[in-house]
VOLUMLUM-902339 format. One line per 10 residues: number of its first residue (from 1); for each residue x, y, z of N, C-alpha, C. Coordinates in pm, 1 decimal. Example, Ala and Ser with C-alpha at 12.3 -4.5 7.8 and 13.67 -1.06 7.14 Angstrom:
<rogus>
1	1319.0,-569.0,780.0,1230.0,-450.0,780.0,1320.0,-330.0,780.0 | 1285.0,-225.0,708.0,1367.0,-106.0,714.0,1290.0,3.0,787.0 .
</rogus>
This chain:
<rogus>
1	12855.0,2236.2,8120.8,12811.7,2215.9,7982.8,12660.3,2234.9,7976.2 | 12637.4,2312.6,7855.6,12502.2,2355.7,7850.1,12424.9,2227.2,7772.3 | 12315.2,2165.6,7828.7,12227.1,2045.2,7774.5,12156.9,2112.0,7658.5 | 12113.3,2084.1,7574.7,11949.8,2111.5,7469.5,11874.6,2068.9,7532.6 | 11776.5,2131.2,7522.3,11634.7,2089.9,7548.5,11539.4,2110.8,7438.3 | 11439.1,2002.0,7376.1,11388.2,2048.5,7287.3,11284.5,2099.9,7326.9 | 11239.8,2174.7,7178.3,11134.4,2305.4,7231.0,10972.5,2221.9,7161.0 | 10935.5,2134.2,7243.9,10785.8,2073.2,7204.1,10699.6,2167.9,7190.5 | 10602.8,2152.7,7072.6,10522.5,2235.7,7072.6,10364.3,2216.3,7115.6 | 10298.6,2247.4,7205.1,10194.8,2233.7,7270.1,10080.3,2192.3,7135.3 .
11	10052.5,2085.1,7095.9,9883.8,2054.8,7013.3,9763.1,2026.8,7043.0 | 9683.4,2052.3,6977.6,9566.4,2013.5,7062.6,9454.1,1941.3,6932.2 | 9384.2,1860.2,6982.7,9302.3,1740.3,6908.8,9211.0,1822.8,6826.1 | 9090.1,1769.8,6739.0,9046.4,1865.6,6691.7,8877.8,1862.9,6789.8 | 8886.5,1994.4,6755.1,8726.4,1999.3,6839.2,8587.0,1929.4,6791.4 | 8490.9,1892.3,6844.4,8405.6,1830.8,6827.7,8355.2,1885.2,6756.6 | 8332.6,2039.2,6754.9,8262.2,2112.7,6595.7,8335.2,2022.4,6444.0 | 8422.3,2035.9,6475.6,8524.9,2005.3,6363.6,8447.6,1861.6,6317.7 | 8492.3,1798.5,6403.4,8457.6,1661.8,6354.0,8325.4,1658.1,6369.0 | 8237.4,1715.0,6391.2,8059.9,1668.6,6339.7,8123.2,1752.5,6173.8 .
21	8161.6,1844.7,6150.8,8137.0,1941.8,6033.7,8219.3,1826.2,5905.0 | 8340.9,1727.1,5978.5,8385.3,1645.8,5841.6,8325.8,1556.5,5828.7 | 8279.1,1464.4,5961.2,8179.0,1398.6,5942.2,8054.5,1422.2,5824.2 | 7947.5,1523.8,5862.5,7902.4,1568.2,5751.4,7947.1,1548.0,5628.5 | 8037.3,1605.5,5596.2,8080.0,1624.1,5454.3,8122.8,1522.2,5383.6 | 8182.6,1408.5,5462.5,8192.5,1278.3,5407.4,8060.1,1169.8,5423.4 | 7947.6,1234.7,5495.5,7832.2,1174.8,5444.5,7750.3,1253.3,5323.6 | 7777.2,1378.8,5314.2,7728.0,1407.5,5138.7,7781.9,1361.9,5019.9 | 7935.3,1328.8,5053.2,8014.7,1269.8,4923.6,7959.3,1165.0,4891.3 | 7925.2,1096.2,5021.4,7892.8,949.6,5024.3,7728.8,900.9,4935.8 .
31	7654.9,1009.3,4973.4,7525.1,1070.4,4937.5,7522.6,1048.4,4774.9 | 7598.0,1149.0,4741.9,7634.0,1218.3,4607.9,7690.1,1091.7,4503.5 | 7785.4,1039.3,4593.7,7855.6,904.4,4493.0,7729.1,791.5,4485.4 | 7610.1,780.0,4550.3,7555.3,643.9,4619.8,7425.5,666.6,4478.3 | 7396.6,807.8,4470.6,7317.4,822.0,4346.7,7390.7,835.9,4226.7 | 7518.0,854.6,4175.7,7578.1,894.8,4056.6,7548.9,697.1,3998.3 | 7633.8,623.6,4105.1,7612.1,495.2,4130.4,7482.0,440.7,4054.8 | 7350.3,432.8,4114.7,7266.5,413.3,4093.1,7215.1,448.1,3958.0 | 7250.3,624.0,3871.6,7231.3,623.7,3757.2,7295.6,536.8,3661.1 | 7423.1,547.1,3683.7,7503.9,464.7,3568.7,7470.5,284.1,3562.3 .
41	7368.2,242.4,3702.5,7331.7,91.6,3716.0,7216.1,114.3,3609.7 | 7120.7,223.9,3632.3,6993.1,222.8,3525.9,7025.7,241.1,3385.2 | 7095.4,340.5,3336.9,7165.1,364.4,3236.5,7234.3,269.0,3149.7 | 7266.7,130.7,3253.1,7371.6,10.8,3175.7,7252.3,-93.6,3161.9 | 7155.3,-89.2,3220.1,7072.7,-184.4,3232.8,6999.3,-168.5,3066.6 | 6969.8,-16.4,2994.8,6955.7,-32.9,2825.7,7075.4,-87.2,2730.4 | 7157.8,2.7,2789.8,7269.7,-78.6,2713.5,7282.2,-203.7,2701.4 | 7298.0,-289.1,2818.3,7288.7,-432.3,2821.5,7133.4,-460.2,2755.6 | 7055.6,-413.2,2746.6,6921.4,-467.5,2638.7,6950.4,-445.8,2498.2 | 7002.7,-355.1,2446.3,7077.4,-351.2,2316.8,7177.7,-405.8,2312.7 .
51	7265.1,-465.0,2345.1,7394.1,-541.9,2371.3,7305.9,-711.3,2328.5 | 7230.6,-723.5,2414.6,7159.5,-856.4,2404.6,7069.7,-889.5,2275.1 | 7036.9,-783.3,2216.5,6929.4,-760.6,2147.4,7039.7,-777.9,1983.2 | 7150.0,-718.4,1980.1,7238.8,-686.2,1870.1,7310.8,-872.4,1890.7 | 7321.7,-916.7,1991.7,7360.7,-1072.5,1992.0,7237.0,-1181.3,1949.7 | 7091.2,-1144.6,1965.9,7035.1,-1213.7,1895.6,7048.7,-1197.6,1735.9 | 7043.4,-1059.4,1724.7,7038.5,-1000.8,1565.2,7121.6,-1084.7,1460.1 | 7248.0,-1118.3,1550.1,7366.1,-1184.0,1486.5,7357.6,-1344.3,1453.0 | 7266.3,-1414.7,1587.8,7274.0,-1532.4,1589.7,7101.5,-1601.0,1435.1 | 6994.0,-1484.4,1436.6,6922.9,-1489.8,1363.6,6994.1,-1468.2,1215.9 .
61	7086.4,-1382.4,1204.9,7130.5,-1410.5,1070.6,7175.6,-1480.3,1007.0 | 7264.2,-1523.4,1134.9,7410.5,-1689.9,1091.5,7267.1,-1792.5,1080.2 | 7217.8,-1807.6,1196.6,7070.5,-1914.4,1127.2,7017.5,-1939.2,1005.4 | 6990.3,-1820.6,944.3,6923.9,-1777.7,816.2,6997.4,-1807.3,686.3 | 7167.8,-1770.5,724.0,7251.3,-1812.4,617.4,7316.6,-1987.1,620.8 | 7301.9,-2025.7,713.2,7304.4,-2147.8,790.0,7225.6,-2254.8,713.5 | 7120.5,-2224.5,745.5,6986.5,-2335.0,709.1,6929.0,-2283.4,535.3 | 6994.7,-2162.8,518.7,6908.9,-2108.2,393.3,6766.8,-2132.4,388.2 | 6723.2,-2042.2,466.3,6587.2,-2030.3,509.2,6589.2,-1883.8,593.7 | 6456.4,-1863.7,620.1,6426.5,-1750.8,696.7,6403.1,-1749.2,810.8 .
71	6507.2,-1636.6,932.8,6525.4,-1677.9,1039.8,6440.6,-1531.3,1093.9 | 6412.1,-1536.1,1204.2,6356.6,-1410.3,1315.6,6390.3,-1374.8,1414.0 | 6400.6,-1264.0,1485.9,6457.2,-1251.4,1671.5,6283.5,-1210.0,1642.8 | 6220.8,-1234.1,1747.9,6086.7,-1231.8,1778.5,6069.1,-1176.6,1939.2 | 5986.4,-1057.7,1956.2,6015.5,-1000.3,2122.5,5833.9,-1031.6,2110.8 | 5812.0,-1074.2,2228.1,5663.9,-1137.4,2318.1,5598.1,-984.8,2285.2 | 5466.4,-968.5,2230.3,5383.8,-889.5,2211.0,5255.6,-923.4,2241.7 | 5240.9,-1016.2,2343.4,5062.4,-1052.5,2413.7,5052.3,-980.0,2539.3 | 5033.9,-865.3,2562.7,4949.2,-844.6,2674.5,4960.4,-915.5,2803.1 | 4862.2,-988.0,2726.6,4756.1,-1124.1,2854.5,4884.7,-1211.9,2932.7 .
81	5016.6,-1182.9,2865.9,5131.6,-1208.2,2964.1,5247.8,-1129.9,3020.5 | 5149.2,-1033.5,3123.2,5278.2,-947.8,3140.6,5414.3,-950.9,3167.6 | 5533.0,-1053.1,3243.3,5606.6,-1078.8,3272.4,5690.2,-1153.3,3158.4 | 5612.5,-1140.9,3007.4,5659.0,-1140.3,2905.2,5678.7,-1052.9,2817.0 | 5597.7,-967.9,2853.3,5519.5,-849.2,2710.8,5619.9,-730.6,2702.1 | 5690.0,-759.1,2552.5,5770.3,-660.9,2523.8,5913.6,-681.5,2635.0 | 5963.6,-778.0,2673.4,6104.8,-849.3,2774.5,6164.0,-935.3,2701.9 | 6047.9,-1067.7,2618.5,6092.7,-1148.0,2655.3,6117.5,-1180.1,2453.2 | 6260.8,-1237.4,2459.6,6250.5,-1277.2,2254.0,6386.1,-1431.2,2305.0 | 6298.9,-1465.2,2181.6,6343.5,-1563.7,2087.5,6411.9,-1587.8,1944.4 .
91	6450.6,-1639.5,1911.1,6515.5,-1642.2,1758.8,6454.6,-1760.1,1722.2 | 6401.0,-1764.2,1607.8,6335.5,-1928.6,1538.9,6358.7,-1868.3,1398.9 | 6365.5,-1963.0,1313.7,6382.0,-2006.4,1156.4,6267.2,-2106.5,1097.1 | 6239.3,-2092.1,954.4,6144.9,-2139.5,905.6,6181.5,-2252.4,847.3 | 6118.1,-2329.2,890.9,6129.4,-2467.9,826.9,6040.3,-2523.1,707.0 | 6116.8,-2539.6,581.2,6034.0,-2628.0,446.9,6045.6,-2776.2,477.6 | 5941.8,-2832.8,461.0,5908.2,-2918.1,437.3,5888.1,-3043.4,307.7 | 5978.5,-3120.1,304.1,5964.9,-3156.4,149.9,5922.9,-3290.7,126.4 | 5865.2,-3385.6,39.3,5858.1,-3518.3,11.1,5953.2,-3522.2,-27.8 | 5957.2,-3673.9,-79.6,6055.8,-3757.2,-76.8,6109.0,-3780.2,-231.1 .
101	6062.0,-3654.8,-326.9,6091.2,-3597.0,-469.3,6151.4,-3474.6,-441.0 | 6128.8,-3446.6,-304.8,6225.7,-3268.6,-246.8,6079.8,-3165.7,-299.1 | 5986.9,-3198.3,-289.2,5923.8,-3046.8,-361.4,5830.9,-3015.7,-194.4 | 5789.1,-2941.1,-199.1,5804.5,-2852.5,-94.0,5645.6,-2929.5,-40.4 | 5617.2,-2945.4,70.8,5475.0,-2993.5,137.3,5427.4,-2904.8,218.1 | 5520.1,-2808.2,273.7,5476.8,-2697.7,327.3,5571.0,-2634.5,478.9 | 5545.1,-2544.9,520.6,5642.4,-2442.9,597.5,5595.3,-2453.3,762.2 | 5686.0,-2400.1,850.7,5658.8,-2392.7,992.3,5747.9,-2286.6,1062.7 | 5744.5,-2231.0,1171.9,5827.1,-2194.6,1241.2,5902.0,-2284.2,1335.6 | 5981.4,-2269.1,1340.8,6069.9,-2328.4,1491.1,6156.1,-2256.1,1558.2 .
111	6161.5,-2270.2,1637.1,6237.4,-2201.7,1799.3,6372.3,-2233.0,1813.0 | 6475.1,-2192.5,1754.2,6615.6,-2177.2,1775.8,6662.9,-2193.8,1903.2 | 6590.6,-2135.5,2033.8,6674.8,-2083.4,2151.3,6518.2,-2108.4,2244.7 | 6566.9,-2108.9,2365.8,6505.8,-2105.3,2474.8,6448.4,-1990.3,2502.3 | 6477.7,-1843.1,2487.5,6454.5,-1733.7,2490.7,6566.8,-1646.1,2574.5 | 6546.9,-1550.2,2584.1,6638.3,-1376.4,2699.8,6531.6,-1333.3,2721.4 | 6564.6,-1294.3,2853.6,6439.7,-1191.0,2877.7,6570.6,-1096.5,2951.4 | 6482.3,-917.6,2876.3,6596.9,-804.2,2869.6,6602.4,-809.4,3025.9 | 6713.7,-712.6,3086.8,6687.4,-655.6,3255.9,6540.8,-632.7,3248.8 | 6563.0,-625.8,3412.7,6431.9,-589.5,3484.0,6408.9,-448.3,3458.0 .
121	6310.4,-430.5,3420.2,6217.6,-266.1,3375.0,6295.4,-212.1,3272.2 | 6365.4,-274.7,3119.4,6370.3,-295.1,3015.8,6266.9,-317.4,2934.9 | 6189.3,-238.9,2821.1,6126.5,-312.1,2770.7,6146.0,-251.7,2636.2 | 6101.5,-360.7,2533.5,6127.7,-290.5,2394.1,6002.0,-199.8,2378.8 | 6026.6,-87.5,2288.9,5926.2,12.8,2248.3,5869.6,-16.4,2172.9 | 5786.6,-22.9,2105.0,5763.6,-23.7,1891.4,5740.6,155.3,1876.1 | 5681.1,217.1,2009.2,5623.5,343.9,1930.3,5741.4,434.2,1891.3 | 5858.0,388.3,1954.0,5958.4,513.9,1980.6,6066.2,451.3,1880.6 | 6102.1,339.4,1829.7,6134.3,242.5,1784.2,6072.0,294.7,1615.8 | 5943.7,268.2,1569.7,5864.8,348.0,1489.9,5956.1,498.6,1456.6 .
131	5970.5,566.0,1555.1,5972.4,712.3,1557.9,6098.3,747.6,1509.1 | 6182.3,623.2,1545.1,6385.3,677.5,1555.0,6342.3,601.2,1395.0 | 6275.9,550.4,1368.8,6296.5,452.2,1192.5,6231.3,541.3,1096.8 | 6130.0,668.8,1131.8,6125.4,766.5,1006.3,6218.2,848.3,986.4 | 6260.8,869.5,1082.1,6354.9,997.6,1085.9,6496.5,963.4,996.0 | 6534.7,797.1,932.2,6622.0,735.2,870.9,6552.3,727.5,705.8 | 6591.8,812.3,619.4,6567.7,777.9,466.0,6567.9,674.9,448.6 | 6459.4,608.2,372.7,6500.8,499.5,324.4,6437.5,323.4,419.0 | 6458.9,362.7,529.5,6478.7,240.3,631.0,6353.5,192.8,630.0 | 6362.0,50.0,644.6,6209.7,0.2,629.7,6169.8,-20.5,825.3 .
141	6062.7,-125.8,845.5,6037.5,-120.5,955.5,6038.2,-277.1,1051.4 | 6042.5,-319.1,1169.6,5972.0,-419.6,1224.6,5901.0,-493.0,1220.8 | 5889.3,-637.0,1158.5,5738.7,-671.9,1144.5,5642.9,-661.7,1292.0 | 5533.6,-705.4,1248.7,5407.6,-656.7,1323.9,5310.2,-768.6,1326.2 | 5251.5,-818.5,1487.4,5122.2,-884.1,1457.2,5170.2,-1071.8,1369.7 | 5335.8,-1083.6,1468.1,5404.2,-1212.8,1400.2,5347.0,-1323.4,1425.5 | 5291.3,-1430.9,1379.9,5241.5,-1549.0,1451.6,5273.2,-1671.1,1370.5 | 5301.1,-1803.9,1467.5,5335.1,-1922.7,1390.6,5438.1,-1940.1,1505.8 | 5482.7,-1879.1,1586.2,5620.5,-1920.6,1646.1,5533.5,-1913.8,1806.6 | 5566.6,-2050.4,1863.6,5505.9,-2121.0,1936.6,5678.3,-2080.7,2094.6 .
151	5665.1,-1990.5,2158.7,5751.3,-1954.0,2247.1,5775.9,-2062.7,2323.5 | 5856.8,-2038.8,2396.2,5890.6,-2189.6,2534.5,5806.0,-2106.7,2626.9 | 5758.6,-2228.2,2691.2,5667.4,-2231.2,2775.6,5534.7,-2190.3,2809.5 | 5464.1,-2136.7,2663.7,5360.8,-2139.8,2608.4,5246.2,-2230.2,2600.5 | 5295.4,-2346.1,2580.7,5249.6,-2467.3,2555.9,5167.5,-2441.2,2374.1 | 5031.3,-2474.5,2411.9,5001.1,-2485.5,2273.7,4937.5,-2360.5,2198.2 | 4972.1,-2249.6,2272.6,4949.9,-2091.8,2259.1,5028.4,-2041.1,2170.9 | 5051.0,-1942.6,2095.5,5106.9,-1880.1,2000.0,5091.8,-1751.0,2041.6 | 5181.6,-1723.1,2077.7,5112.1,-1613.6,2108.5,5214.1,-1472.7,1969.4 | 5121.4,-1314.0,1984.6,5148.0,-1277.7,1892.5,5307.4,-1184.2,1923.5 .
161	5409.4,-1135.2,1804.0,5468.4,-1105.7,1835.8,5584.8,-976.5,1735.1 | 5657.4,-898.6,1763.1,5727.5,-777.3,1664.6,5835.6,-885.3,1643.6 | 5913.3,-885.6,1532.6,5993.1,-968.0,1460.4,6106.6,-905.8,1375.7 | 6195.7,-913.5,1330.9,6324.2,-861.1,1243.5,6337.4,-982.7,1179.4 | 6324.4,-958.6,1045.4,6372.4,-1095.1,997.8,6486.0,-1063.0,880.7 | 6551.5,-1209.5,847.2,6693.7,-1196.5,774.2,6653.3,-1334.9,687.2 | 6689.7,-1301.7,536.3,6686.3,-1446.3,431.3,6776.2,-1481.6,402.3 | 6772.4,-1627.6,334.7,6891.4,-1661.5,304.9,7002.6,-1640.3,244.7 | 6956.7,-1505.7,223.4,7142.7,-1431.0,190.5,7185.1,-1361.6,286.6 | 7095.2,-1344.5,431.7,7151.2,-1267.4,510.9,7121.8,-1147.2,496.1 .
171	7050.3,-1092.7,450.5,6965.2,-966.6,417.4,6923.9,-950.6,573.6 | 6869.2,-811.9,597.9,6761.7,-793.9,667.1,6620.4,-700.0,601.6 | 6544.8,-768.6,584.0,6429.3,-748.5,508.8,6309.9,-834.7,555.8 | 6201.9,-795.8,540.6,6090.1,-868.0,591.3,6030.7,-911.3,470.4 | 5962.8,-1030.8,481.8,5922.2,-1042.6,320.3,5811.8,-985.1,246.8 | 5806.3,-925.4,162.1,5721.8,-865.7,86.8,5735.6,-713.1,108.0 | 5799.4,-661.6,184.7,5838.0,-471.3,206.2,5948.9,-477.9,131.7 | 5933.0,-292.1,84.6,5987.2,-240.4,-1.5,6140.0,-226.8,10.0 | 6102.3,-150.2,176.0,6191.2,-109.5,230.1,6329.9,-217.2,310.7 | 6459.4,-223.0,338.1,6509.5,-294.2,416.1,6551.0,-237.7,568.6 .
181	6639.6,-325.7,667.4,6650.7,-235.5,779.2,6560.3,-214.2,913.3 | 6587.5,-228.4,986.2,6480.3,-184.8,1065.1,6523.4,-159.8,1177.8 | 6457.8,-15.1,1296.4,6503.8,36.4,1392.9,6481.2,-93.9,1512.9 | 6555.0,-53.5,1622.2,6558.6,-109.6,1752.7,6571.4,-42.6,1862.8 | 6511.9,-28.0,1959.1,6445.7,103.1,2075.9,6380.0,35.9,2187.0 | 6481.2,5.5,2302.0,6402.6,1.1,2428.8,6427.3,78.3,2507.7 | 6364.1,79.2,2621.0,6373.2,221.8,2705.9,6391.2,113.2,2899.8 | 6392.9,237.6,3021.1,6390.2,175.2,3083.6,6252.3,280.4,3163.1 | 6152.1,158.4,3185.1,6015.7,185.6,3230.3,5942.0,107.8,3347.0 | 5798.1,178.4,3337.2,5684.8,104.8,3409.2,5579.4,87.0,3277.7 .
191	5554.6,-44.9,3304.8,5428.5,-104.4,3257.0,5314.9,-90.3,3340.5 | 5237.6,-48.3,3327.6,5100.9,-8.0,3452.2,4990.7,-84.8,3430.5 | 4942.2,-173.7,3455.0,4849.7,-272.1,3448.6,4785.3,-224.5,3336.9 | 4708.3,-300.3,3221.7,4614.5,-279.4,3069.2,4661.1,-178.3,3000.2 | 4825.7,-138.9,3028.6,4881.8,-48.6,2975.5,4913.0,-97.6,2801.9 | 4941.2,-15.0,2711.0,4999.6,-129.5,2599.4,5135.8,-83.0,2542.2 | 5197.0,16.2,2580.8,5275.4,77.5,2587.9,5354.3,95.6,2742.9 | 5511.8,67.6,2744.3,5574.5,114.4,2872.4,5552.8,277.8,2864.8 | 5594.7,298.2,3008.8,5570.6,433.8,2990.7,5741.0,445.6,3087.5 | 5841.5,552.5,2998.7,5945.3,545.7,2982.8,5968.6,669.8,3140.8 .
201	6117.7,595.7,3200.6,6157.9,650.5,3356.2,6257.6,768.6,3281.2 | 6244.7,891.6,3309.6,6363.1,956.5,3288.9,6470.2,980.1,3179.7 | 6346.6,967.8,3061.1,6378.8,958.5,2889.9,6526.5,874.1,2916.4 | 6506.5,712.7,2960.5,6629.6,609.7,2938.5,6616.9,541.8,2871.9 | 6635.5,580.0,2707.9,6611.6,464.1,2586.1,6704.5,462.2,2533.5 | 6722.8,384.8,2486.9,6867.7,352.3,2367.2,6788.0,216.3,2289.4 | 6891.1,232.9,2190.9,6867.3,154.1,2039.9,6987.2,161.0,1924.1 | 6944.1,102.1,1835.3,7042.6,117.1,1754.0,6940.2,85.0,1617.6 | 6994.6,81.3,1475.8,6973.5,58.1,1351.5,7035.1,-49.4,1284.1 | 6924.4,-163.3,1271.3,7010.5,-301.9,1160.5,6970.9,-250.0,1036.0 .
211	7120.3,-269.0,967.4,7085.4,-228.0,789.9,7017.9,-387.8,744.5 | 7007.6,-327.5,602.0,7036.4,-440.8,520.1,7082.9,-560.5,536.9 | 7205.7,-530.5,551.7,7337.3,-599.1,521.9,7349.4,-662.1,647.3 | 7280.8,-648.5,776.1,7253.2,-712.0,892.1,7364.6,-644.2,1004.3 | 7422.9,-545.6,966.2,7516.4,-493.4,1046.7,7401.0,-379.5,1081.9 | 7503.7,-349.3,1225.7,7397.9,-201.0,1295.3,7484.5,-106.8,1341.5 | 7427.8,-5.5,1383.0,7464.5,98.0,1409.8,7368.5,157.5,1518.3 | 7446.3,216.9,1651.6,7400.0,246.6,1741.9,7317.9,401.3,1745.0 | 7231.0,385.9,1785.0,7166.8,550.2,1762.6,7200.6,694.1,1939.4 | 7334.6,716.2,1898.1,7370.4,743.9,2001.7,7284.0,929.8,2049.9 .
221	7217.9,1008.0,1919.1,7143.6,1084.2,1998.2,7013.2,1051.4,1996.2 | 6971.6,1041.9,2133.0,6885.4,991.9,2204.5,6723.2,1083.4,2174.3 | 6753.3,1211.6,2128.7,6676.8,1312.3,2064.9,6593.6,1229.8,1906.6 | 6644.7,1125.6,1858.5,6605.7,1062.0,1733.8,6521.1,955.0,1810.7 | 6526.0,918.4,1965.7,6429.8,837.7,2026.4,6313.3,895.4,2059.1 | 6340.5,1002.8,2154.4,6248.8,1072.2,2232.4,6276.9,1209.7,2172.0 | 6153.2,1294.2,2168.1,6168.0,1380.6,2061.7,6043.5,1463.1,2207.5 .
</rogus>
C-alpha cells in the first residue's frame, strides 16, 4: 500500500532589508499621525475659547434678565498683568442702590463669578474681532476702556477691561450705541513681552457673532477674521 506523503513547502523568514524597510514605514505613519494629532489639539484649544466664551455670554444674559439690571462678560485688558491680559473674564452685573423710599442712591459693579481663564496661548483679539464686526451690516461693537469691575484677586485695583453687555430685557447692546451685537475673535498666539496685541500662530482664530437678541452665530469662514 502506497502511504501519502505531504508535499511541505520550503519558507523562508523575511529578510532584514525587509524589516528595516517596514519598520521605517510604520515610523512615518507614526510621524504623520503624531502631528495631524497635535493640529487638531491646537485647533480645539479656540474652539474650546469660544465654547467658554458663548457660556459666559449666556450666563451674563440670564443675570441681566434675572436681577433686571445690567450684566457684562468682561475679558482682563491691563497689560501690567500679563498672565491675565486678554485670557482672563468675568461676568458681573450692576447693582442700584436704593433708600429706604426705593429711589435710587446710586450704582456699582459686582462680580458674578470667580473668573475662566481661556486655554493656554488663547487669547481674545479686539483688532481682528473689530475687523470680523465691519464686515457685518449693521452690527455694533465691544465696549472699550471698561472700568468699575474690581476682578478676583486684584485686590483694590480695577483694573481696565473689553466688555459685552446685555439689559434688562436681555438685549445685547451697550448703553448709549446705536448699533446692537457685537463680534467675538480669539486666536491661538504669542504675547511677546510690551506687546499689546497677540501675535496670531498659524492664522488659528475663531469667533462667532452675539446678536441682539443675545443668541450667536459662529463665524465659520475664517477669511472674515484674518483677511
Amino acid at each position: 500500500m502506497m502511504k501519502f506523503q505531504p508535499n511541505y513547502e520550503k519558507r523562508s523568514g523575511f529578510t532584514l532589508v525587509e524589516l528595516l524597510v517596514v519598520i521605517s514605514i510604520i515610523a512615518i505613519l507614526l510621524s504623520v499621525a503624531a502631528v495631524g494629532i497635535q493640529n487638531i489639539d491646537k485647533g480645539q484649544a479656540t474652539v474650546s475659547a469660544t465654547a467658554q466664551a458663548q457660556g459666559l455670554m449666556d450666563e451674563a444674559r440670564s443675570l441681566a434678565i434675572g436681577r433686571s439690571t445690567r450684566a457684562r462678560l468682561c475679558i482682563h485688558a491691563d497689560s501690567g498683568d500679563p498672565d491675565r491680559y486678554l485670557r482672563f473674564a468675568v461676568v458681573a452685573y450692576e447693582e442700584i442702590e436704593r433708600d429706604e423710599t426705593g429711589e435710587e442712591t446710586g450704582r456699582s459693579w459686582r462680580v458674578d463669578s470667580r473668573g475662566t481663564f481661556f486655554p493656554n496661548g488663547v487669547y481674545f483679539h479686539p483688532r481682528l474681532a473689530n475687523q470680523a464686526g465691519q464686515q457685518v451690516s449693521g452690527l455694533g461693537s465691544f465696549g472699550e476702556n471698561g472700568s468699575g469691575v474690581r476682578f478676583p484677586g486684584e485686590g483694590v485695583r480695577n483694573p481696565s477691561y473689553y466688555y459685552w453687555e446685555f439689559n434688562a430685557e436681555g438685549l445685547c447692546t451697550v448703553e448709549g450705541a446705536s448699533d446692537s451685537g457685537a463680534p467675538f475673535v480669539v486666536c491661538r498666539g504669542a504675547l511677546p513681552a510690551g506687546a499689546s496685541e497677540p501675535r496670531v500662530i498659524g492664522k488659528d482664530a475663531a469667533g462667532f457673532i452675539i446678536w441682539r437678541n443675545g443668541r450667536s452665530s459662529p463665524i465659520r469662514d475664517t477669511s472674515l477674521i484674518i483677511n
